[in-house]
PAKOLVEX-375007 format. One record per residue (C-alpha): residue number from 1; x, y, z. Coordinates in steps of 0.5 Angstrom, whole numbers, padded with zeros to 4 digits. Layout:
<nodes>
<node NUM; <X; Y; Z>>,
...
</nodes>
This chain:
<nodes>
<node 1; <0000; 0000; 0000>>,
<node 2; <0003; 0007; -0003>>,
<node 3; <0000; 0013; 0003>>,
<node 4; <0001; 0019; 0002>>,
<node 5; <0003; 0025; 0006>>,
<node 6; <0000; 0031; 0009>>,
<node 7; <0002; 0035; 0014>>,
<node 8; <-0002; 0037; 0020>>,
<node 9; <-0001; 0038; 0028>>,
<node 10; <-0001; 0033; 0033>>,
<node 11; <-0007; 0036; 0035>>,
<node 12; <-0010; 0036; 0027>>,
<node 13; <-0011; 0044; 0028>>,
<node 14; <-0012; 0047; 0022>>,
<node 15; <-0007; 0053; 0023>>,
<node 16; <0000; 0055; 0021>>,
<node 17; <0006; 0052; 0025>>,
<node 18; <0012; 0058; 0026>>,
<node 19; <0018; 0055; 0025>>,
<node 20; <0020; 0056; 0032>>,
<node 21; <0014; 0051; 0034>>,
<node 22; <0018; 0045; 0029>>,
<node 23; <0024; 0045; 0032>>,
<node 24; <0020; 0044; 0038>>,
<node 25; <0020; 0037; 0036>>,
<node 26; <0018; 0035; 0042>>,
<node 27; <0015; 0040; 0046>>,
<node 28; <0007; 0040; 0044>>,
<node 29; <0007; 0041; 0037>>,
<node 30; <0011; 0038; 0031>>,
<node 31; <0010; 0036; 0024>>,
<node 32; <0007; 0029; 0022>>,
<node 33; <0004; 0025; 0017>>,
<node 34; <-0002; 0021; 0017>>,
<node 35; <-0002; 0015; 0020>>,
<node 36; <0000; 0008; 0018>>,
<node 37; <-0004; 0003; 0021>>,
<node 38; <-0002; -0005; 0020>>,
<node 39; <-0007; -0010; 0021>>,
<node 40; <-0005; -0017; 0025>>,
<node 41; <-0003; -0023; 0021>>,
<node 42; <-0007; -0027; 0017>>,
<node 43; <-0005; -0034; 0018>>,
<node 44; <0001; -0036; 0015>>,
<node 45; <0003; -0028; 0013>>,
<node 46; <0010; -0027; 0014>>,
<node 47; <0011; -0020; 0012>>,
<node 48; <0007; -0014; 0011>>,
<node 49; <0009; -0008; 0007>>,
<node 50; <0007; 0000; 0007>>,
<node 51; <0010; 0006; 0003>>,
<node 52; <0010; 0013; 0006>>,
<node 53; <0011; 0018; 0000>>,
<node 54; <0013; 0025; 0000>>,
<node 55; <0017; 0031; -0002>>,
<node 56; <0021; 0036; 0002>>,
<node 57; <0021; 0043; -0003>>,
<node 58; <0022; 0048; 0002>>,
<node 59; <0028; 0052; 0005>>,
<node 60; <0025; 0054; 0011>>,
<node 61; <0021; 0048; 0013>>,
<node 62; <0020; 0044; 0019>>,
<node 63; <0028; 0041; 0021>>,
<node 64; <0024; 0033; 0024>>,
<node 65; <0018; 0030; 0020>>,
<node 66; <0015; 0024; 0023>>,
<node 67; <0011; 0019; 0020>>,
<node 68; <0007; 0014; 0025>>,
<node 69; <0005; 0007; 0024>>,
<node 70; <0001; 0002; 0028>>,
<node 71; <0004; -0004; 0031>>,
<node 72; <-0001; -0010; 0032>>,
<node 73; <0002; -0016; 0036>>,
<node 74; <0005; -0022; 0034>>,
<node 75; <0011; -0018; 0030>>,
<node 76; <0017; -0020; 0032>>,
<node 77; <0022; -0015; 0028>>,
<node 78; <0021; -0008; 0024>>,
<node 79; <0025; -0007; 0018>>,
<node 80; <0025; 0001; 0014>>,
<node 81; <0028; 0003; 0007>>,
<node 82; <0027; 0009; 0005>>,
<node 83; <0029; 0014; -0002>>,
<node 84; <0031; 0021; -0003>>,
<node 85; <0035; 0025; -0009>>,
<node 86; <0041; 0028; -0005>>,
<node 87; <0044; 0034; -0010>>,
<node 88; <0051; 0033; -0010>>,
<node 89; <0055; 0039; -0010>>,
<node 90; <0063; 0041; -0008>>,
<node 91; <0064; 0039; -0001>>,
<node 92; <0057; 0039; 0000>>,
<node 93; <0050; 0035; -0001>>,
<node 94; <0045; 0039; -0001>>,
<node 95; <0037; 0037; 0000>>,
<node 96; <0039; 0031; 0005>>,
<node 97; <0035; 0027; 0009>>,
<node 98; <0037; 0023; 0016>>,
<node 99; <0033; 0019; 0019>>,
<node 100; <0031; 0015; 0025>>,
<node 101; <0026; 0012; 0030>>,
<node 102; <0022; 0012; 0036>>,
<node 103; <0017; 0006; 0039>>,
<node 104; <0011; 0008; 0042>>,
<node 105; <0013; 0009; 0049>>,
<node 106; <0014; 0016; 0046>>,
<node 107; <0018; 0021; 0042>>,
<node 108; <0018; 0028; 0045>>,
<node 109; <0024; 0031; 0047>>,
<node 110; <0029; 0028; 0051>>,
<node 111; <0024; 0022; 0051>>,
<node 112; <0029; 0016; 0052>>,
<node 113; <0025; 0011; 0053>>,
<node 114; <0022; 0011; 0046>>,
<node 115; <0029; 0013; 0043>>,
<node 116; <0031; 0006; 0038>>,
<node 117; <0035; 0009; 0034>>,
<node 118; <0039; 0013; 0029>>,
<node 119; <0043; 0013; 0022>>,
<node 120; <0043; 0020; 0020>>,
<node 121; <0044; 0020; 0012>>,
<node 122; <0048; 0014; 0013>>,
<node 123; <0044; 0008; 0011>>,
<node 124; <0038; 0007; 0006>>,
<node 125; <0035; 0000; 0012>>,
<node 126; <0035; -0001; 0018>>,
<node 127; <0032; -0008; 0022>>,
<node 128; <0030; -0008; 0030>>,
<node 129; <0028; -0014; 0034>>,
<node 130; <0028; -0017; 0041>>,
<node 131; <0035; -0021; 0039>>,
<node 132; <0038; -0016; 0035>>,
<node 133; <0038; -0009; 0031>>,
<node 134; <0043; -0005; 0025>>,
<node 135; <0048; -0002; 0028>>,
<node 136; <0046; 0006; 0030>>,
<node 137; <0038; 0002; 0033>>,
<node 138; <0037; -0001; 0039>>,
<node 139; <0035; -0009; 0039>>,
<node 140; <0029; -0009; 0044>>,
<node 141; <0021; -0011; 0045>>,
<node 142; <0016; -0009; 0038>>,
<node 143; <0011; -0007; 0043>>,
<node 144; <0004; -0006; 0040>>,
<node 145; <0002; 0002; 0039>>,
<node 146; <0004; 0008; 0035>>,
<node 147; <0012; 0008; 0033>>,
<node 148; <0014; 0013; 0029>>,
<node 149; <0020; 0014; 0023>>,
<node 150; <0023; 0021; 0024>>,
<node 151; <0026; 0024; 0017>>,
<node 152; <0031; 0030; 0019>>,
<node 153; <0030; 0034; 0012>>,
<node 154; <0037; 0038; 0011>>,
<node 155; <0039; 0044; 0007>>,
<node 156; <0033; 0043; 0002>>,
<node 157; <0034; 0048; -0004>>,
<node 158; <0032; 0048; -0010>>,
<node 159; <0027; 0043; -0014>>,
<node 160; <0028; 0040; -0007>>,
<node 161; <0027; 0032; -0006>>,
<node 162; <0022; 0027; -0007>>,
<node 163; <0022; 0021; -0002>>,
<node 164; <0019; 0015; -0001>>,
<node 165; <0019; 0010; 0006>>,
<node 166; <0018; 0003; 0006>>,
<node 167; <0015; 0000; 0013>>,
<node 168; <0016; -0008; 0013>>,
<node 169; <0013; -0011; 0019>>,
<node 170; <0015; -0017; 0019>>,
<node 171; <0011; -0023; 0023>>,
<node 172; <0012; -0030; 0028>>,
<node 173; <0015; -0032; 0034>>,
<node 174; <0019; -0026; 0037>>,
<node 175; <0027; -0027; 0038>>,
<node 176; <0032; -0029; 0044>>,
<node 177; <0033; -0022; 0048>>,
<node 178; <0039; -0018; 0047>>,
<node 179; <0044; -0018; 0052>>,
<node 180; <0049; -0012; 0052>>,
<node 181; <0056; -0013; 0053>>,
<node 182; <0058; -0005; 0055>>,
<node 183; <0066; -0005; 0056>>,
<node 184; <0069; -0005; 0064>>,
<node 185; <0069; 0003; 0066>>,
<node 186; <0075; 0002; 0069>>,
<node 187; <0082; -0002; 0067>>,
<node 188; <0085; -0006; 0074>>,
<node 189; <0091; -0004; 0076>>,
<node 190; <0092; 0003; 0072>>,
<node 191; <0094; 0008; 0078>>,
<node 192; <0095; 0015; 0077>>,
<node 193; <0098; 0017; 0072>>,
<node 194; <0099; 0021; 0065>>,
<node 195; <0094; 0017; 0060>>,
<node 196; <0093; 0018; 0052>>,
<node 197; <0086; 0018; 0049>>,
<node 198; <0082; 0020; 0043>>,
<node 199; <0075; 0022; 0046>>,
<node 200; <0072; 0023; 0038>>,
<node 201; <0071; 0017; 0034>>,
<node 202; <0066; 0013; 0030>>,
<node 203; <0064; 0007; 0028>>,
<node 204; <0059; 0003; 0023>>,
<node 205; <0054; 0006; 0030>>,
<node 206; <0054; 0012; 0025>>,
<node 207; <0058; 0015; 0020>>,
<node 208; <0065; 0010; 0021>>,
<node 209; <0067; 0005; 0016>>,
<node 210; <0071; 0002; 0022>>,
<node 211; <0069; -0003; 0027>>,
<node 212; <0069; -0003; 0034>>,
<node 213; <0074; -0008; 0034>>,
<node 214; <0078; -0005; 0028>>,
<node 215; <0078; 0002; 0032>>,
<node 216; <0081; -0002; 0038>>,
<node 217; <0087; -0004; 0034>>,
<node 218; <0088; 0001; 0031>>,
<node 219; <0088; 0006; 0037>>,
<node 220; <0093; 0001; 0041>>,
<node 221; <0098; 0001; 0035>>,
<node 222; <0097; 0010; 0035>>,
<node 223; <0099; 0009; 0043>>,
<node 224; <0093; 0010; 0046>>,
<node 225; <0091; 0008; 0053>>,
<node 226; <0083; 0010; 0052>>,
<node 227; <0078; 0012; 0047>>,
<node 228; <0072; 0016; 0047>>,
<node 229; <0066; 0012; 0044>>,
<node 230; <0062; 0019; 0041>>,
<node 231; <0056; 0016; 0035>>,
<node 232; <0052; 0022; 0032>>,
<node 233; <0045; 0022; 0036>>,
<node 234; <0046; 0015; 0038>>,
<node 235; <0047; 0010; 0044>>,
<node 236; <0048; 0003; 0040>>,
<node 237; <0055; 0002; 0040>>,
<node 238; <0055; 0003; 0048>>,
<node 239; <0052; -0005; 0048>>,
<node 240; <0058; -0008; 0045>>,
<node 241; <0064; -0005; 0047>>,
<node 242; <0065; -0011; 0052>>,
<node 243; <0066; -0016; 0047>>,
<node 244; <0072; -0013; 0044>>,
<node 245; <0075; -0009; 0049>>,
<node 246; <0082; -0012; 0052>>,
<node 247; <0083; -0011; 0059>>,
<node 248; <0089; -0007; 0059>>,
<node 249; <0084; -0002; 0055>>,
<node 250; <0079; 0003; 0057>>,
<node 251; <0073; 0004; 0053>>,
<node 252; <0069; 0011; 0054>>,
<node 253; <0062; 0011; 0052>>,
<node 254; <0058; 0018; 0049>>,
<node 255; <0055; 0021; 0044>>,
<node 256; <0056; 0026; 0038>>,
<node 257; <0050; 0030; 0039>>,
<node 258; <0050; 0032; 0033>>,
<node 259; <0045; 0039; 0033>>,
<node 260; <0043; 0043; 0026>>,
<node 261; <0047; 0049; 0029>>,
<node 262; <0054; 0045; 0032>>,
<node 263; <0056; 0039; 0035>>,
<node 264; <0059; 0037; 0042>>,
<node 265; <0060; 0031; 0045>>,
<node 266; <0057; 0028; 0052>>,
<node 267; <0062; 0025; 0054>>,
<node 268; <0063; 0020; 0060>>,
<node 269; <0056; 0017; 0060>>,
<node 270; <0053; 0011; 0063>>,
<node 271; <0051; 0006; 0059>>,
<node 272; <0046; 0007; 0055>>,
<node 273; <0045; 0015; 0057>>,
<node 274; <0042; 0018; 0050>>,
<node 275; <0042; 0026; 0050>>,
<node 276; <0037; 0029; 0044>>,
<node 277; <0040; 0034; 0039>>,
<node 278; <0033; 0036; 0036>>,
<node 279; <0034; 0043; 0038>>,
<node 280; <0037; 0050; 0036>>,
<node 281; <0040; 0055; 0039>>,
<node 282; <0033; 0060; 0040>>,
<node 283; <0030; 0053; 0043>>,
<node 284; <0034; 0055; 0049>>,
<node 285; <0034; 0047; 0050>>,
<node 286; <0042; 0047; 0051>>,
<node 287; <0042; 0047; 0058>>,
<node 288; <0037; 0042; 0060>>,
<node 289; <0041; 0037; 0056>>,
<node 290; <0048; 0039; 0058>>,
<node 291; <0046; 0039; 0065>>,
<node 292; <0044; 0032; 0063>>,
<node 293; <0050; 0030; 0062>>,
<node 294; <0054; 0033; 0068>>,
<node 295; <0048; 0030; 0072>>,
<node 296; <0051; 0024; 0070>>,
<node 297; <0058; 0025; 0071>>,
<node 298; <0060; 0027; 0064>>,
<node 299; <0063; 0032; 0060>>,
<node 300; <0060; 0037; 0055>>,
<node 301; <0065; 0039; 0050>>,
<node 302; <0064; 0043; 0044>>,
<node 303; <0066; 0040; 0038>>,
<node 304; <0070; 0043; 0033>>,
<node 305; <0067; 0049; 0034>>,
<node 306; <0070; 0053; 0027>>,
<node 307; <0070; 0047; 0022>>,
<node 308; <0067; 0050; 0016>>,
<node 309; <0061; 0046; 0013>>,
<node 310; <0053; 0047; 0014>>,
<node 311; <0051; 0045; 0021>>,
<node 312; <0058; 0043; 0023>>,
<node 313; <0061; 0051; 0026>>,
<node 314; <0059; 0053; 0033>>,
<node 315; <0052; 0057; 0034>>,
<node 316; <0051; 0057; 0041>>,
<node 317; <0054; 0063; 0042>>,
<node 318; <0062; 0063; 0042>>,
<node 319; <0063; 0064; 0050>>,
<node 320; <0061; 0057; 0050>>,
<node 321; <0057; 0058; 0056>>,
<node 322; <0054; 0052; 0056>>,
<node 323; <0060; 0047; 0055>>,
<node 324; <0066; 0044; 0061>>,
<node 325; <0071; 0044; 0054>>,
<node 326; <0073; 0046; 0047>>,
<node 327; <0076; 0041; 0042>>,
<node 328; <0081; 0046; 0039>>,
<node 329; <0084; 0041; 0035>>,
<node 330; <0080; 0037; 0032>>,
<node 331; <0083; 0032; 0026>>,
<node 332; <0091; 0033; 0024>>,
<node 333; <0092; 0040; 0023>>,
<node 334; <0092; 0041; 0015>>,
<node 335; <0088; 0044; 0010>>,
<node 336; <0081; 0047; 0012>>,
<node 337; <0083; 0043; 0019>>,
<node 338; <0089; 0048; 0020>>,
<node 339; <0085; 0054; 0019>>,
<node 340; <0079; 0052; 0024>>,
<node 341; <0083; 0049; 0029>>,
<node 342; <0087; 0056; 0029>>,
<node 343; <0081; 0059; 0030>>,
<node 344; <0078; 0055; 0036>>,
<node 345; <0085; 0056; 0039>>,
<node 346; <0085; 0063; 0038>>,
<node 347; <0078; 0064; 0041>>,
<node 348; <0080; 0059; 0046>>,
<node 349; <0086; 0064; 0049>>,
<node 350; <0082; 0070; 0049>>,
<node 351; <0077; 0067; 0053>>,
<node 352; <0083; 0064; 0058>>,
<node 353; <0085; 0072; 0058>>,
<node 354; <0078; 0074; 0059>>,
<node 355; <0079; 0070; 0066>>,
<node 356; <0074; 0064; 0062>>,
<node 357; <0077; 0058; 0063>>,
<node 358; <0074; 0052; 0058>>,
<node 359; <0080; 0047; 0058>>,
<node 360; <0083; 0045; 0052>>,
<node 361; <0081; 0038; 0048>>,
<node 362; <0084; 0034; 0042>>,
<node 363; <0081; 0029; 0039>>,
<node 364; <0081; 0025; 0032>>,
<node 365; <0074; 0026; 0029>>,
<node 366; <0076; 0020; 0025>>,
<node 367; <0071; 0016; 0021>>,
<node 368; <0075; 0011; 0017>>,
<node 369; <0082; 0009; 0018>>,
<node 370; <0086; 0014; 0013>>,
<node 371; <0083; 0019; 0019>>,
<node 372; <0088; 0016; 0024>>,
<node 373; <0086; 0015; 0031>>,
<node 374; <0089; 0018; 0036>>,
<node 375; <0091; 0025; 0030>>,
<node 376; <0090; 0028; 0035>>,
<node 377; <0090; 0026; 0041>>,
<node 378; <0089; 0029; 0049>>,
<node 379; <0095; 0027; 0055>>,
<node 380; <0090; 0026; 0062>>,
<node 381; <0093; 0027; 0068>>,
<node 382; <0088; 0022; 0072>>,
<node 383; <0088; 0018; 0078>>,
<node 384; <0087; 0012; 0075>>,
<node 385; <0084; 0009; 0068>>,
<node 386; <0078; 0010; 0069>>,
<node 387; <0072; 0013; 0066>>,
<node 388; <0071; 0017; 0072>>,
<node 389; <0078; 0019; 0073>>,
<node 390; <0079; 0020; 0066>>,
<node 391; <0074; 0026; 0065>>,
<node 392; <0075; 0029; 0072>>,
<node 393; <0082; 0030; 0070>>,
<node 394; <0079; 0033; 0063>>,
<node 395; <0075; 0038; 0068>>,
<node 396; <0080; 0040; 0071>>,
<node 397; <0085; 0042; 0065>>,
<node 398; <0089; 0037; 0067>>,
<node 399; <0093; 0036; 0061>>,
<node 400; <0095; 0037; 0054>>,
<node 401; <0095; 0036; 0047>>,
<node 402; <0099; 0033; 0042>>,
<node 403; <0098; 0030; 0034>>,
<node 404; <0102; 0023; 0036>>,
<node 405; <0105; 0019; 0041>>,
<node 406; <0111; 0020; 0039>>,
<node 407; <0111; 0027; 0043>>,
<node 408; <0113; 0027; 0050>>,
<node 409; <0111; 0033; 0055>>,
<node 410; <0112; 0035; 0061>>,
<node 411; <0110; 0042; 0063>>,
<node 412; <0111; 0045; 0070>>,
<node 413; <0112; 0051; 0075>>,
<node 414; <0115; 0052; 0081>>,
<node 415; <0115; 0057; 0087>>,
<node 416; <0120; 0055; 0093>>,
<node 417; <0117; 0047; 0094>>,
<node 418; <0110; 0048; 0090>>,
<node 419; <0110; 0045; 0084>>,
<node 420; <0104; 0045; 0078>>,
<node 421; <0103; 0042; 0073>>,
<node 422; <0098; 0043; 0067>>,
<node 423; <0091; 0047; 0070>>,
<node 424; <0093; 0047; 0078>>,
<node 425; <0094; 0053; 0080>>,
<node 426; <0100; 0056; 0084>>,
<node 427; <0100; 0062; 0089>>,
<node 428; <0104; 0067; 0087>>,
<node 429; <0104; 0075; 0087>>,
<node 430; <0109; 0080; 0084>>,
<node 431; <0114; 0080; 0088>>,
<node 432; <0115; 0072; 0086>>,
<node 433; <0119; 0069; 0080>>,
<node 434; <0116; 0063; 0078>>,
<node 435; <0120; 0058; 0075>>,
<node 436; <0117; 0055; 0069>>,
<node 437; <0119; 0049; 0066>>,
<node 438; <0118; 0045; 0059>>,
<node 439; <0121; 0039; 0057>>,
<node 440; <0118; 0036; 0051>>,
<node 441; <0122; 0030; 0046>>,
<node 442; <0120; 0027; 0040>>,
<node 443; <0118; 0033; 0036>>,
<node 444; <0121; 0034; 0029>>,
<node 445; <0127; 0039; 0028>>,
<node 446; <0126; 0046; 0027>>,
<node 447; <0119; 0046; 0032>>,
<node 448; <0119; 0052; 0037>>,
<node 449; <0117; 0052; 0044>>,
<node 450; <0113; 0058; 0046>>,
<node 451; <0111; 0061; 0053>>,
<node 452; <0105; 0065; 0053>>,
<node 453; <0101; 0069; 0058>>,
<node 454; <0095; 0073; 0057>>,
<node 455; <0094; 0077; 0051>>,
<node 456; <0100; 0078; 0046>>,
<node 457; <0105; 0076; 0052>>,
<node 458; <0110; 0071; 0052>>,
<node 459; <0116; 0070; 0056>>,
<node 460; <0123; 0069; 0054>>,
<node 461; <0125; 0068; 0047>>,
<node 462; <0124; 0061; 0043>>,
<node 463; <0127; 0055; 0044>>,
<node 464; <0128; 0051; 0037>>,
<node 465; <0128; 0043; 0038>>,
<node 466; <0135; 0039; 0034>>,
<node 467; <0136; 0034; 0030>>,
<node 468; <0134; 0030; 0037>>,
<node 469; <0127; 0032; 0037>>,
<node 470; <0129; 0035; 0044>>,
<node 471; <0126; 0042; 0047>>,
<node 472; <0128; 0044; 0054>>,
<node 473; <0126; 0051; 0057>>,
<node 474; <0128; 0054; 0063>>,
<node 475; <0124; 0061; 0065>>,
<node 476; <0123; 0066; 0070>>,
<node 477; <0114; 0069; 0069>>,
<node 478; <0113; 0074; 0074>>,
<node 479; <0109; 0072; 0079>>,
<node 480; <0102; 0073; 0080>>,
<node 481; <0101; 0073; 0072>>,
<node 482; <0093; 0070; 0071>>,
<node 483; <0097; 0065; 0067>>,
<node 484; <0102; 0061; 0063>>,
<node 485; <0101; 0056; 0058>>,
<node 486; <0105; 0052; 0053>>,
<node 487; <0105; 0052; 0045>>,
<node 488; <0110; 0047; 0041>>,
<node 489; <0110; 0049; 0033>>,
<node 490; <0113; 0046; 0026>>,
<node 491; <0112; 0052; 0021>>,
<node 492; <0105; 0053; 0022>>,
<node 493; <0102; 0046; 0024>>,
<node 494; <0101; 0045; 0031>>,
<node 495; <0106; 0039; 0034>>,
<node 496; <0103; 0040; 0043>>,
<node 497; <0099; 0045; 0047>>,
<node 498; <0098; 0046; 0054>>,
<node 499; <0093; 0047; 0058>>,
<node 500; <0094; 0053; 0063>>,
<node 501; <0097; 0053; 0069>>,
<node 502; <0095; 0059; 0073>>,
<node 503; <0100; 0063; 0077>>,
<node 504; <0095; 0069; 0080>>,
</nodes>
């Protein structure tokens, strides 16, 4: 059965829905189709399909349209296919539509019981049942009522793009029940320490290429202690971690959430912890969500804030109010990256000057393996290698970044027998001389180390590294100064940057 759609409220009114009110997707009103209603099996029937058809024409349309069908009993899986004409264009793809699903226990916003997954534009299926789910889905009970597939249309312009969704309710004797296996969030034995970590990484959970497994070797060949399971919008991965996980290695489950104005990872999170993205910055819905995460023990961080490309840069407000960090390195510093991650280092350093302390992050965002892991990649300084510790020591500013393990750090100031190390804070007043120090190996010849204070300060002249990669500087900053931090540069590319230590 073919069954087109119209728009109504979800209360039928005829009347016209502001764009505000649509991005309020699950706050009263929100844009939906008719609905689709199944009709229990007739004997000996399998399988049963219905076809939702539509277009998206319109610019400034409704960011989530959702499309409810009802389950009767006696269905042991669901499967959706779907079709759009996406227009290529450069480095973009304009008229794009996402897609997901929530059950009948509920879509409205932040409504985690009825989230069962997502997959953006990466997929064109997707299956769920009791026993098991496409990766991006949560395998689970079909129970009977409304479930509703939730189409995300994204940059329509032009002609715009038909589409067509094909809901297949597959009938029988329902399946054996799920059983996840989340990774351990602590590695016996690993006391306090410096440890390694990429908190950015994607999977076939989302838009990867990469296995979980796959990811966990590449990350331990790259040097790695920890990664940070960051899928766009979903929770999926969190379940299967444990499968692949070595005991020596940390596993870290989150979110990408993936806005229409910015992305920021929710970081730290319990298992299954799922954190809505259907908001923009007018909805004023951020800070519900990243109060969410720190509810929680996580951290909230803003995401390659300056990356160029519709949906991707930072429009929140560029104080990052709402955010524990900032990824100011994201990805290997080349190219577009460069030009974005100077930017958000930039900005970064004017909020330090500002007295706004956001501590530094770096992370690969890799997707496929030619993105490698761990380029780059934050050192935590952490009471132990665990997820708790590992965010706490992030919070902190306890740490620095760098784009390969080859690079070692260590960056301290002392004053009488008080040393600091990356974001403590050293008592001092001007009368003082605090002896700063920075030790770095591993860095190809030619880089230059530089100390620098709020504004355009910086202290003593640059130290440029041999042809054994070494850096030593040995300098007196005046006490009482708000701050010093460390930066180690090759030409232009970025090779280590520290959070601050504070002297005031």
């Amino acid at each position: 059965m073919v069954h087109a759609v119209r728009t109504m409220t979800d209360a039928h009114l005829d009347r016209p829905l502001d764009r505000r009110s649509l991005f309020l997707a699950g706050a009263g009103v929100a844009t939906t189709a008719a609905l689709l209603t199944f009709e229990p099996a007739a004997a000996g029937e399998r399988k049963r399909t219905k076809t939702f058809k539509g277009e998206f024409t319109d610019p400034d349309g409704p960011d989530w349209v959702y499309l409810p069908f009802r389950v009767p009993r006696g269905v042991r899986a669901i499967s959706v296919k779907y079709r759009y004409e996406p227009t290529p264009l450069g480095p973009t793809t304009l008229n794009v539509v996402d897609i997901g699903i929530f059950d009948p226990s509920g879509r409205g916003l932040g409504d985690a019981q009825g989230f069962r997954g997502w997959s953006g534009g990466s997929r064109d299926s997707f299956r769920i049942s009791r026993s098991s789910a496409t990766p991006g889905y949560l395998p689970g009970p079909i129970t009977p009522g409304r479930w509703r597939v939730v189409l995300g249309p994204y940059q329509i312009s032009g002609d715009g793009t038909p589409y067509r969704v094909d809901v297949t309710l597959h009938f029988g004797r329902r399946g054996e029940r799920f059983r996840p296996t989340p990774a351990p969030r602590s590695v016996p034995g690993a006391g306090a320490g410096w440890y390694r970590g990429d908190l950015h990484v994607h999977t076939v959970h989302s838009d990867g290429s990469q296995t979980p497994r796959q990811v966990i070797r590449y990350a331990r060949k790259a040097g790695l202690d920890f990664i940070g399971t960051s899928e766009h919008n979903t929770t999926s991965a969190h379940q299967v971690w444990g499968r692949v996980a070595p005991d020596d290695f940390l596993v870290i489950t989150g979110e990408e959430v993936t806005t229409r104005a910015g992305h920021w990872l929710a970081a730290g999170l319990p298992r299954g912890t799922w954190i809505d993205w259907r908001y923009r910055p007018e909805d004023e819905r951020l800070a519900r969500f990243t109060d969410q995460v720190r509810k929680a023990r996580g951290l909230a961080i803003a995401a390659h804030p300056y990356q160029i490309g519709s949906g991707n840069g930072w429009q929140f407000g560029d104080d990052f109010a709402e955010m524990d960090a900032i990824e100011v390195w994201n990805g290997p510093w080349s190219g577009l990256n460069a030009m974005a991650n100077t930017k958000a280092v930039a900005r970064w350093h004017e909020l330090l000057t500002a007295g706004v302390f956001k501590p530094a992050v770096g992370n690969s965002d890799t997707h496929k393996r030619e993105q490698r892991i761990g380029v780059a990649q934050t050192v935590v300084r952490a009471k132990r290698l665990s997820a708790t510790a590992i965010i706490a020591g992030y919070r902190a500013g306890h740490s620095w970044i760098t784009g390969s393990s080859a690079v070692d750090l260590a960056f301290t100031a002392t004053l009488g027998a008080t040393t600091a190390e990356c974001g403590d804070r050293l008592a001092s007043t001007a009368a003082d001389q605090v002896a700063v120090r920075l030790h770095v190996t591993g860095v190809p010849a030619g880089s230059v180390a530089t100390l620098i204070g709020p504004g355009a300060a910086t202290y003593g002249a640059p130290v440029v590294a041999g042809a054994d990669g070494v850096l030593l500087v040995d300098q007196a900053v005046p006490g009482g100064t708000a701050f010093v931090r460390a930066e180690v540069r090759h030409g232009d590319a970025m090779v280590a940057l520290t959070n601050p230590i504070f002297l005031g």
